[in-house]
PyMOL CGO cylinders between C-alpha atoms (Angstrom):
from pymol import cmd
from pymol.cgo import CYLINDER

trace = [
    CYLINDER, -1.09, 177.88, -38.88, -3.45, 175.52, -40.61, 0.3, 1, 1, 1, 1, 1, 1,
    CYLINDER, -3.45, 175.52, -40.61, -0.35, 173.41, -41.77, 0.3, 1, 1, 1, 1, 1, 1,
    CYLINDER, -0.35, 173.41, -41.77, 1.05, 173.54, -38.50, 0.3, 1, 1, 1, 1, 1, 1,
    CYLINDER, 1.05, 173.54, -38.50, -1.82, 171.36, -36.75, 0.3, 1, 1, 1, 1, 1, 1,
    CYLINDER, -1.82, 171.36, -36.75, -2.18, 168.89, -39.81, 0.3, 1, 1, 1, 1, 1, 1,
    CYLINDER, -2.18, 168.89, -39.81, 1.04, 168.49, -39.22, 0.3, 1, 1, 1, 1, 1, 1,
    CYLINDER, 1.04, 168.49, -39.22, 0.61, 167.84, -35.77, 0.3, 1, 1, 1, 1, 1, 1,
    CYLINDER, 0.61, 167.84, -35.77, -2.26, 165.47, -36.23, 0.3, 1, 1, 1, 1, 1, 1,
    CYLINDER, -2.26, 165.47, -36.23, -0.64, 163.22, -38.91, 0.3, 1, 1, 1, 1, 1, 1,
    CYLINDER, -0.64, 163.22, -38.91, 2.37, 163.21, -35.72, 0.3, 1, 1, 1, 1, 1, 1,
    CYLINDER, 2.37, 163.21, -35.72, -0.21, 162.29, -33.27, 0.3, 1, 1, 1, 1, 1, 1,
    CYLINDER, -0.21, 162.29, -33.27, -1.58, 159.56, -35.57, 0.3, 1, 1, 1, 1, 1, 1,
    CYLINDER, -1.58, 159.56, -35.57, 1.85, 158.23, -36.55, 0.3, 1, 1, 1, 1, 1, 1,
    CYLINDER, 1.85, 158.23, -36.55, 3.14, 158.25, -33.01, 0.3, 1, 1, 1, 1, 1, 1,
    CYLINDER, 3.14, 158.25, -33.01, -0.17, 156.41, -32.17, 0.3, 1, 1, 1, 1, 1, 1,
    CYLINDER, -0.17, 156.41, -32.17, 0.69, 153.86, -34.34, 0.3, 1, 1, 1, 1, 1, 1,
    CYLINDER, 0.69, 153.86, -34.34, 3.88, 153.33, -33.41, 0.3, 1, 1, 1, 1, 1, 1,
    CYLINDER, 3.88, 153.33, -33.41, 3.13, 152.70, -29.82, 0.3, 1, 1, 1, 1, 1, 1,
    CYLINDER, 3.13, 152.70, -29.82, 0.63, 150.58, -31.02, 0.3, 1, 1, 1, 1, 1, 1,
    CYLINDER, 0.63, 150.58, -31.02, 3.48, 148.56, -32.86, 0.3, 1, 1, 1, 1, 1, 1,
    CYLINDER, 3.48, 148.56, -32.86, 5.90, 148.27, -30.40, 0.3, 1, 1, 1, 1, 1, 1,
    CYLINDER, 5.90, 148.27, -30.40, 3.14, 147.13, -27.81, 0.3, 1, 1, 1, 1, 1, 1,
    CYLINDER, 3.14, 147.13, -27.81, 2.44, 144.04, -30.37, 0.3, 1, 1, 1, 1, 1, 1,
    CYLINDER, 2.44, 144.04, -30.37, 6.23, 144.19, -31.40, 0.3, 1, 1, 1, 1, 1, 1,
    CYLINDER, 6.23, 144.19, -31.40, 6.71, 143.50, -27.44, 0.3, 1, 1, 1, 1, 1, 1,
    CYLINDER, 6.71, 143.50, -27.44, 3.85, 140.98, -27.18, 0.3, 1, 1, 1, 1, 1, 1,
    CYLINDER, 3.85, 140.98, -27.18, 5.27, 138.86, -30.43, 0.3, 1, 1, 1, 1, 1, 1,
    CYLINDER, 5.27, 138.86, -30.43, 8.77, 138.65, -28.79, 0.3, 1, 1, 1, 1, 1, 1,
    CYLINDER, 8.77, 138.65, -28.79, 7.29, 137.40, -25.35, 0.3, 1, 1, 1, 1, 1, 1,
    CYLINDER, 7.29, 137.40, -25.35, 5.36, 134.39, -26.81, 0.3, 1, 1, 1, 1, 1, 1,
    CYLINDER, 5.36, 134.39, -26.81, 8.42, 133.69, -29.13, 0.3, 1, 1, 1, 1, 1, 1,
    CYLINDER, 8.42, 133.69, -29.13, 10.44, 133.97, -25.78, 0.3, 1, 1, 1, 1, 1, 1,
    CYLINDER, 10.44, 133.97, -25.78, 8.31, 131.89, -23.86, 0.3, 1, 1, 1, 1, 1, 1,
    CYLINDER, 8.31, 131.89, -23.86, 7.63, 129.37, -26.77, 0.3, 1, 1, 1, 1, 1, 1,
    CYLINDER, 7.63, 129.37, -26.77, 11.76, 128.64, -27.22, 0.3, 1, 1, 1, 1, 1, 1,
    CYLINDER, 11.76, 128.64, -27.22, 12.10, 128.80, -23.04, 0.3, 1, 1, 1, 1, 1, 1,
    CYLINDER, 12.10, 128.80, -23.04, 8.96, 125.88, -23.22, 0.3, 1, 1, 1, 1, 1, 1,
    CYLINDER, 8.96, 125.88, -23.22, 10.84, 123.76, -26.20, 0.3, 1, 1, 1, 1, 1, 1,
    CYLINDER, 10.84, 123.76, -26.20, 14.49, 123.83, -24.75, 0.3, 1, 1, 1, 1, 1, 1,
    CYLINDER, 14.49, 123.83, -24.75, 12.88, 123.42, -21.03, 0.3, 1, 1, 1, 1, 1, 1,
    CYLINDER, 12.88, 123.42, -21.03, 10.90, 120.46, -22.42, 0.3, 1, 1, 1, 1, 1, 1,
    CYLINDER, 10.90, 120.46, -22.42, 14.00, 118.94, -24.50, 0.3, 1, 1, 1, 1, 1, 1,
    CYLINDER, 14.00, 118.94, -24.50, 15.95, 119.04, -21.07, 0.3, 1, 1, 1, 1, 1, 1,
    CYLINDER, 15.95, 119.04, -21.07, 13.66, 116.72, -19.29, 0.3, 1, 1, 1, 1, 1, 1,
    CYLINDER, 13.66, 116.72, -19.29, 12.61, 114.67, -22.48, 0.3, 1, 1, 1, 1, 1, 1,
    CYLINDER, 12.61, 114.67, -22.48, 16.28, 113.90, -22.05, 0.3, 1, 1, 1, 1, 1, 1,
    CYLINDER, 16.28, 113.90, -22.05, 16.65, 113.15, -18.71, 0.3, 1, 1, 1, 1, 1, 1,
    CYLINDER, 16.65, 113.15, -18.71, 13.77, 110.90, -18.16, 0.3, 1, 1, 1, 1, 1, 1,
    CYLINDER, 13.77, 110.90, -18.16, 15.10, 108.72, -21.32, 0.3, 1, 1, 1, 1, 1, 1,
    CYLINDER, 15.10, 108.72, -21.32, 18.27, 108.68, -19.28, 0.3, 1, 1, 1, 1, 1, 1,
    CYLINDER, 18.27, 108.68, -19.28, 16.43, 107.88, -16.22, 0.3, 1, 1, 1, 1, 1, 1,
    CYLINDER, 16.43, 107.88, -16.22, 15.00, 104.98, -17.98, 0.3, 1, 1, 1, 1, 1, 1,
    CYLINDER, 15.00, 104.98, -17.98, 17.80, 103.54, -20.11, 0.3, 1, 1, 1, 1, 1, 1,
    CYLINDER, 17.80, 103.54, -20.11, 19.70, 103.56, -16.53, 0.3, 1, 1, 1, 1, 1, 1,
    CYLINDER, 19.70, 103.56, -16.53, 17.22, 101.36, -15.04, 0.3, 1, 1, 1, 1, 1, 1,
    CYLINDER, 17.22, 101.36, -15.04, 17.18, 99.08, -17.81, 0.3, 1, 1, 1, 1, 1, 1,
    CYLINDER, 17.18, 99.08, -17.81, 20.39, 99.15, -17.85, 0.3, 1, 1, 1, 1, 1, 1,
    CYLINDER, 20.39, 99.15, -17.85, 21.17, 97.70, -14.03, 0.3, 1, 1, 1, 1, 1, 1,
    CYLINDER, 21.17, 97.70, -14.03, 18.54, 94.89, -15.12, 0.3, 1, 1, 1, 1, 1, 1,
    CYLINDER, 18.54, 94.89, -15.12, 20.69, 93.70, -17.96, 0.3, 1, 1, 1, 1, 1, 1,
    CYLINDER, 20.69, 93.70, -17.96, 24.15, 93.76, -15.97, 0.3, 1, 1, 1, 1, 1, 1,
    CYLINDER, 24.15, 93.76, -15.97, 22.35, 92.29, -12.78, 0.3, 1, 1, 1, 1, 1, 1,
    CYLINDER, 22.35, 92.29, -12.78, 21.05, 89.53, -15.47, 0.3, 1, 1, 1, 1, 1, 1,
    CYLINDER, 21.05, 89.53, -15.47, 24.28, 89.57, -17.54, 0.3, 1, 1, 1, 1, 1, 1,
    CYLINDER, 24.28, 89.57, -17.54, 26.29, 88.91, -14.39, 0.3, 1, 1, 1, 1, 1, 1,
    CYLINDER, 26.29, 88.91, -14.39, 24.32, 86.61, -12.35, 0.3, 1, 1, 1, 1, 1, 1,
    CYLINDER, 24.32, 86.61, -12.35, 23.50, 84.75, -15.78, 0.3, 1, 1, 1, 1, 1, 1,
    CYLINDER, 23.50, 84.75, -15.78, 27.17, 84.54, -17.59, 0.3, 1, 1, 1, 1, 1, 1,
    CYLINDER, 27.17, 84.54, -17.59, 28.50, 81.08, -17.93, 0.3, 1, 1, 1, 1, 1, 1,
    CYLINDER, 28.50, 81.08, -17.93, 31.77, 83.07, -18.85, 0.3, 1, 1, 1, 1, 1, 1,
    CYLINDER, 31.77, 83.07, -18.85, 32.29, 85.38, -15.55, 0.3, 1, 1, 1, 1, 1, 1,
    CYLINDER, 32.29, 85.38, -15.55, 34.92, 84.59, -13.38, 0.3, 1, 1, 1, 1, 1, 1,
    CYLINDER, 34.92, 84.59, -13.38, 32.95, 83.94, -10.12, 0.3, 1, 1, 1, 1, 1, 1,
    CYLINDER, 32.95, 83.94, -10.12, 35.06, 85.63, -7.73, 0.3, 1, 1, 1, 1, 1, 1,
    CYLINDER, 35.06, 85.63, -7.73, 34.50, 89.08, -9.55, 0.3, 1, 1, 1, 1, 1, 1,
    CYLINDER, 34.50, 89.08, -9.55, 30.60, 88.14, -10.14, 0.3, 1, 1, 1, 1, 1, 1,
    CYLINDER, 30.60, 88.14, -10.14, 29.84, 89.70, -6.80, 0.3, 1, 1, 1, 1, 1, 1,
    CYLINDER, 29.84, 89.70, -6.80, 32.20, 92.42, -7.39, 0.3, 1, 1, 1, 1, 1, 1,
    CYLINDER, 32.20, 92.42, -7.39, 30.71, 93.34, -10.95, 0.3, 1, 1, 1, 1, 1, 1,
    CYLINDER, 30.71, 93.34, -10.95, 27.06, 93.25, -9.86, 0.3, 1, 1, 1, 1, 1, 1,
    CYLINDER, 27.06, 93.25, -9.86, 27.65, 95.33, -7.06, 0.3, 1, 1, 1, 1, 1, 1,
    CYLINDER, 27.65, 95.33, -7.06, 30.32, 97.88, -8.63, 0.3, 1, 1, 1, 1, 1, 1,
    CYLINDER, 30.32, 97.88, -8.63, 27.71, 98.28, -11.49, 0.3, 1, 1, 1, 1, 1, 1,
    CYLINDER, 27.71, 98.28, -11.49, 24.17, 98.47, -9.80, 0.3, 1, 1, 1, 1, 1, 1,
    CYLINDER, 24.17, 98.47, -9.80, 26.17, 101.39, -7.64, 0.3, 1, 1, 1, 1, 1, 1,
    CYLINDER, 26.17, 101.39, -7.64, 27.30, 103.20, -10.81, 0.3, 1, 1, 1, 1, 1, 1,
    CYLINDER, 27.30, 103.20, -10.81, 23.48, 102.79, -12.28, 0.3, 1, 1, 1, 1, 1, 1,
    CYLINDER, 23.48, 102.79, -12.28, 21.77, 104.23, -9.16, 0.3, 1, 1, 1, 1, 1, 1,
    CYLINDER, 21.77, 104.23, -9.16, 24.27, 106.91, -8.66, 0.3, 1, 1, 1, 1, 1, 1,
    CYLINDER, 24.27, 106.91, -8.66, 23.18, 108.21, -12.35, 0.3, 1, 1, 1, 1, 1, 1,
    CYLINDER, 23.18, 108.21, -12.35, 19.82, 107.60, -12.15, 0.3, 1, 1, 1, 1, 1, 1,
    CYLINDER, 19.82, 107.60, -12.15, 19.58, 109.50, -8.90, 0.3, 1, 1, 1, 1, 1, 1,
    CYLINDER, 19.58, 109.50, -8.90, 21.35, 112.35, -10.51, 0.3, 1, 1, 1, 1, 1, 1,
    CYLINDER, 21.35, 112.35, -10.51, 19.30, 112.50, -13.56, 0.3, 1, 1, 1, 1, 1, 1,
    CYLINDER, 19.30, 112.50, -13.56, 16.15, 112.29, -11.21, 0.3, 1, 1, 1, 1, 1, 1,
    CYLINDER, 16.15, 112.29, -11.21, 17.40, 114.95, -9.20, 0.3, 1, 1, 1, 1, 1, 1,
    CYLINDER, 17.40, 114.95, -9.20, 18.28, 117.33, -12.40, 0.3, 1, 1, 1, 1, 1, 1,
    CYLINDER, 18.28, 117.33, -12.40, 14.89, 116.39, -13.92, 0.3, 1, 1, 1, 1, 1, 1,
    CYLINDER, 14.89, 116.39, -13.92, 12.86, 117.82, -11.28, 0.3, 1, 1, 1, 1, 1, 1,
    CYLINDER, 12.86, 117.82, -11.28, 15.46, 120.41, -10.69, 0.3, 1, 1, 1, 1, 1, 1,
    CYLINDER, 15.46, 120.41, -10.69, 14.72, 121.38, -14.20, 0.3, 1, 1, 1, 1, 1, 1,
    CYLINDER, 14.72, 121.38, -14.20, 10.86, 121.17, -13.71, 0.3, 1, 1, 1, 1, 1, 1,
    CYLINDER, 10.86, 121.17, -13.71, 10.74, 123.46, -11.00, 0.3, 1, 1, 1, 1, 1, 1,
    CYLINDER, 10.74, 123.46, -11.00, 12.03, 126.27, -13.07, 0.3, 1, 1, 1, 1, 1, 1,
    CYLINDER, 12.03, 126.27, -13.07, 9.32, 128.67, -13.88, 0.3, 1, 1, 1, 1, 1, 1,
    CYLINDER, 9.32, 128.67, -13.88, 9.60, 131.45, -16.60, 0.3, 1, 1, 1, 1, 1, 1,
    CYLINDER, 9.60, 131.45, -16.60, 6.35, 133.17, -14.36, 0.3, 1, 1, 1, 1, 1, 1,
    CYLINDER, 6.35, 133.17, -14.36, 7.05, 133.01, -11.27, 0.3, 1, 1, 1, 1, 1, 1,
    CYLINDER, 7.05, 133.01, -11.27, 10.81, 133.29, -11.09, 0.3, 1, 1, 1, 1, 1, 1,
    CYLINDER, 10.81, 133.29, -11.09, 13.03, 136.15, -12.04, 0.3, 1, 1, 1, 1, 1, 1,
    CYLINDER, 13.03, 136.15, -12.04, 15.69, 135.59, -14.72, 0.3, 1, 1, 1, 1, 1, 1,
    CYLINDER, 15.69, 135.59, -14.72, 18.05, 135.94, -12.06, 0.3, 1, 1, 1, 1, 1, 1,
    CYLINDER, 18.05, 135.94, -12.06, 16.88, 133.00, -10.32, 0.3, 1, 1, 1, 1, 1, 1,
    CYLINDER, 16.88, 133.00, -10.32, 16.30, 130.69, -13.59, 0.3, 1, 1, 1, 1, 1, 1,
    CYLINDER, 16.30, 130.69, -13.59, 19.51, 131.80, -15.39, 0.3, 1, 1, 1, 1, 1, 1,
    CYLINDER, 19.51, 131.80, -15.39, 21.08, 130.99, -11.57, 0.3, 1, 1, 1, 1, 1, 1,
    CYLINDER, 21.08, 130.99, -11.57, 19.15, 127.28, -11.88, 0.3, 1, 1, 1, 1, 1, 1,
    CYLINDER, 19.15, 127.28, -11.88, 19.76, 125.92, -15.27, 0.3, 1, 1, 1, 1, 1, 1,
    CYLINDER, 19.76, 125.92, -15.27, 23.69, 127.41, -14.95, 0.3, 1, 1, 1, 1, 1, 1,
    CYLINDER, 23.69, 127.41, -14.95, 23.67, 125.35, -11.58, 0.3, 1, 1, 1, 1, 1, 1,
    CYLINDER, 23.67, 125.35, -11.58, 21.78, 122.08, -13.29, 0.3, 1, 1, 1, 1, 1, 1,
    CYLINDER, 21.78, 122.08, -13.29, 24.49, 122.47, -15.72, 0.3, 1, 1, 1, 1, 1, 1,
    CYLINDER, 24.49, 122.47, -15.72, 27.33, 122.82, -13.68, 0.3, 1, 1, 1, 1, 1, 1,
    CYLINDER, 27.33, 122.82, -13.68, 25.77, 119.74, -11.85, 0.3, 1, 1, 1, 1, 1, 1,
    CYLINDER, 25.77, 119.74, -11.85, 25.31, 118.06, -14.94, 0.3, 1, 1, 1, 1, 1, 1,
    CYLINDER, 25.31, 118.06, -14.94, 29.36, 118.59, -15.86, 0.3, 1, 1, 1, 1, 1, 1,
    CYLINDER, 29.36, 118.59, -15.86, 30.23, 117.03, -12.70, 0.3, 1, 1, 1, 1, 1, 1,
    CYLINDER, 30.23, 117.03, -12.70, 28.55, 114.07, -13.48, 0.3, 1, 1, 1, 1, 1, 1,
    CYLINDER, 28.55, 114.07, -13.48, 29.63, 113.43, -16.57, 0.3, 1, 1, 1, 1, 1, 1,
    CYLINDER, 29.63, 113.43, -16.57, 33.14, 114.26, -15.42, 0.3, 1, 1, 1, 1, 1, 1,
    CYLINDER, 33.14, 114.26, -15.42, 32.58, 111.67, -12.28, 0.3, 1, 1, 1, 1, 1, 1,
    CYLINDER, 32.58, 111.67, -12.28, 30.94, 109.08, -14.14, 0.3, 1, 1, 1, 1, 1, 1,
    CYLINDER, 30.94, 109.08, -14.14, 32.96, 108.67, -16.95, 0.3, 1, 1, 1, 1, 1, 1,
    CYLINDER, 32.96, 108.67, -16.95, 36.56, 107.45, -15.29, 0.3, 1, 1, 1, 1, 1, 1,
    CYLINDER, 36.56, 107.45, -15.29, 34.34, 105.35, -13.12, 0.3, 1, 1, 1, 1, 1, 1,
    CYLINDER, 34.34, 105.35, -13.12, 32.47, 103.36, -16.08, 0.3, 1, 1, 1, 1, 1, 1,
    CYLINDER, 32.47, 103.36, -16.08, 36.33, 103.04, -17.71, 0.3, 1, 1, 1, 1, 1, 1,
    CYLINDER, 36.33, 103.04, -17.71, 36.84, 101.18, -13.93, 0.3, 1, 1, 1, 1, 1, 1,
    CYLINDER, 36.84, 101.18, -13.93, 33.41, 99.20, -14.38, 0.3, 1, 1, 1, 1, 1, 1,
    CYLINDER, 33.41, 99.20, -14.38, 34.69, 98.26, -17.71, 0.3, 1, 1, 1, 1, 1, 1,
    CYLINDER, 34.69, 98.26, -17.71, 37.64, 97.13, -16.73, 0.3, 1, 1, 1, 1, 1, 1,
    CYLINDER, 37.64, 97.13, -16.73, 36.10, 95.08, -13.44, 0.3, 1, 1, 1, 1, 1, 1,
    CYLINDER, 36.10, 95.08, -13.44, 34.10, 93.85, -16.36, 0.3, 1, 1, 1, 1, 1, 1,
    CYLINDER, 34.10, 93.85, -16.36, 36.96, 92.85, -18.27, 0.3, 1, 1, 1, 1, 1, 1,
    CYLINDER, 36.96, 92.85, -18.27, 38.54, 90.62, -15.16, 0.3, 1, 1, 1, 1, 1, 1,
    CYLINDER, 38.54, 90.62, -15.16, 35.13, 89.09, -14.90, 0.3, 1, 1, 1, 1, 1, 1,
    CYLINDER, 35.13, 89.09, -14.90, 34.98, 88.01, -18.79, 0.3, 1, 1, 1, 1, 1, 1,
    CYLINDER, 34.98, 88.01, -18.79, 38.54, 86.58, -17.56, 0.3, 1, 1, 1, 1, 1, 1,
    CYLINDER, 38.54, 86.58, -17.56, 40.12, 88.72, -20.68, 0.3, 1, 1, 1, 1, 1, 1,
    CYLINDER, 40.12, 88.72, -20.68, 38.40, 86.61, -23.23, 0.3, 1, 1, 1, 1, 1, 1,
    CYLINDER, 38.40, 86.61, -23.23, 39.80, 88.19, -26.57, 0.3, 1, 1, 1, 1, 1, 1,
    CYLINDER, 39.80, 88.19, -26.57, 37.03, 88.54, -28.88, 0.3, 1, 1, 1, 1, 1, 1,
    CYLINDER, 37.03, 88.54, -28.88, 35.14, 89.82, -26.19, 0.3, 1, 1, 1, 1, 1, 1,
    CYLINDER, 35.14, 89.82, -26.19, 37.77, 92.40, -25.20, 0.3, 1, 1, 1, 1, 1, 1,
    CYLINDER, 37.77, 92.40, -25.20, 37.46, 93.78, -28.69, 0.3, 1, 1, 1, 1, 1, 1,
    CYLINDER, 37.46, 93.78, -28.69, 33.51, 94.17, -28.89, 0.3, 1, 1, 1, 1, 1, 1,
    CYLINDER, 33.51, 94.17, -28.89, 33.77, 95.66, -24.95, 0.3, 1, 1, 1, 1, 1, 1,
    CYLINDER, 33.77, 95.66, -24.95, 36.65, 98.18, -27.15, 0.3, 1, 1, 1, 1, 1, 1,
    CYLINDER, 36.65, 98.18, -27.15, 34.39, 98.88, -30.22, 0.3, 1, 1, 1, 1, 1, 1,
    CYLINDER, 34.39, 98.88, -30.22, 31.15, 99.06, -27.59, 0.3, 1, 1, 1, 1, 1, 1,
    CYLINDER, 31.15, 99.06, -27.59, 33.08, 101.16, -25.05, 0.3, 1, 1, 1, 1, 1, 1,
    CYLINDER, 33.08, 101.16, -25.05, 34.56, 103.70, -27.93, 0.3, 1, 1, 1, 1, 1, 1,
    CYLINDER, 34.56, 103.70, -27.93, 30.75, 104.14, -29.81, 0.3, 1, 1, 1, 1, 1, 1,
    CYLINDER, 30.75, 104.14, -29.81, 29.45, 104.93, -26.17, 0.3, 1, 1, 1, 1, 1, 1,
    CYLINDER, 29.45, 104.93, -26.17, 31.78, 107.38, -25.81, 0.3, 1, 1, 1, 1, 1, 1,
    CYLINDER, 31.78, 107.38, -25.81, 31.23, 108.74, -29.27, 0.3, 1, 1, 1, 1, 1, 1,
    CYLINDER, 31.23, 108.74, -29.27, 27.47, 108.96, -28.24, 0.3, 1, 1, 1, 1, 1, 1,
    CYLINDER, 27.47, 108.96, -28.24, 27.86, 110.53, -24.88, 0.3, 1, 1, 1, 1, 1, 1,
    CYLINDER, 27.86, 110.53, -24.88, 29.29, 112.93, -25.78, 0.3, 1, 1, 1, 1, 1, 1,
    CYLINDER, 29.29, 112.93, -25.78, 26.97, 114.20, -28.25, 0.3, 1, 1, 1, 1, 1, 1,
    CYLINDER, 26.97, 114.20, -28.25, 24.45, 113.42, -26.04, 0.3, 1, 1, 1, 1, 1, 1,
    CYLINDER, 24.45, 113.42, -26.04, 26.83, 115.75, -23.88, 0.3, 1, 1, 1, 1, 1, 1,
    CYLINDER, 26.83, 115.75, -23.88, 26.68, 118.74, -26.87, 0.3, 1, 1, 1, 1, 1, 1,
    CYLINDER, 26.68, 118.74, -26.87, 22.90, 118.50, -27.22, 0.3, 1, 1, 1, 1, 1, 1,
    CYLINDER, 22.90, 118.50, -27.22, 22.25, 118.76, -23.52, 0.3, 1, 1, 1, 1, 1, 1,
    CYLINDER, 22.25, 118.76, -23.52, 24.57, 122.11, -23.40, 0.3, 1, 1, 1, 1, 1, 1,
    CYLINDER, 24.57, 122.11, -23.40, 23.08, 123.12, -26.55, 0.3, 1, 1, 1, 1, 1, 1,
    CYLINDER, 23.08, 123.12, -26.55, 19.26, 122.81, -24.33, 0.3, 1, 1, 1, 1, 1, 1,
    CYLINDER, 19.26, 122.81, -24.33, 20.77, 124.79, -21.23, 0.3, 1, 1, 1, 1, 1, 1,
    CYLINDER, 20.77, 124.79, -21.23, 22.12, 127.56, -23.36, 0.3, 1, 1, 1, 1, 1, 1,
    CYLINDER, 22.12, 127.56, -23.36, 18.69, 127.45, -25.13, 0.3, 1, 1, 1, 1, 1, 1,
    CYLINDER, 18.69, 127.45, -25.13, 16.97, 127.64, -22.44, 0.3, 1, 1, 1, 1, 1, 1,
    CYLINDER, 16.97, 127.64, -22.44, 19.17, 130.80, -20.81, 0.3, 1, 1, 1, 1, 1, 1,
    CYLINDER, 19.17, 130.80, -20.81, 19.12, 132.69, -23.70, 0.3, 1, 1, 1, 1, 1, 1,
    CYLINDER, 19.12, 132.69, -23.70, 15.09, 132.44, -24.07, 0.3, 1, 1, 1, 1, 1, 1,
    CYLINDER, 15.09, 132.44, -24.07, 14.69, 134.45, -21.38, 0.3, 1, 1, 1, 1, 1, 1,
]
cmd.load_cgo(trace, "trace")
């Protein structure tokens, strides 16, 4: 009978323990949780604010390019400016939009329901603006390329220029899916 309730004690203690483990076990995994959730969530609007900014600088330099030129065909000068600073504030306003979108999800006060529902929705929002945006910078480009009044040398750097931003969109592309899917899965 004696070995019966040592028995039972070393149980007791061991099963102590264990609980005691899988509380921390549980506590570990939340701030590893929370920490990737914080990093992806942060990456995401790192991302989009550099967007938000290289888009603003960006309808400076064609408003200046344009205005500036010698070489622009002056009845598409209107027609470039305008076609472009459109383009620019359509994008920035998007990225604006997802960056707060993407701000205003909380790990603590929302359900993963209602984040996984948010950053799939920034996402999806995201795709559609890539998918918008990019046949409408191939028309920009080409507006741009009746402006330039098909000057060939320039033709072939708007080529090389035109093919290494679409080389770096879409990894830029890749890396923001790669944050979204980080961020979903952290939860």
């Amino acid at each position: 009978m004696e070995k019966i309730n040592e028995i039972r004690q070393i149980w007791q203690e061991m099963d102590r323990r264990l609980s005691k483990l899988e509380i921390e076990n549980k506590k570990i995994m939340q701030t590893v949780m929370k920490s990737t959730y914080s990093s992806a969530k942060e990456k995401l609007l790192n991302k989009y604010l550099r967007f938000i900014i290289i888009e603003c600088v960006m309808i400076t330099f064609m408003n200046l390019f344009f205005i500036f030129n010698p070489l622009i065909v002056d009845k598409y000068r209107i027609l470039a400016i305008t076609y472009w600073d459109i383009f620019f504030l359509l994008e920035v306003s998007l990225d604006i939009y997802l960056f707060y979108q993407t701000k205003d999800i909380n790990i603590y006060t929302s359900t993963i329901t209602e984040i996984t529902k948010k950053a799939s929705m920034n996402w999806k929002i995201h795709k559609i603006g890539v998918l918008a945006g990019l046949p409408l910078s191939f028309v920009g480009i080409f507006i741009m390329a009746l402006s330039l009044n098909a000057y060939e040398y320039i033709l072939y750097g708007m080529a090389v220029g035109g093919v290494l931003g679409l080389i770096i969109g879409v990894i830029q592309f890749l890396k923001f899916r790669s944050n979204y899917k980080l961020l979903v899965k952290a939860i």
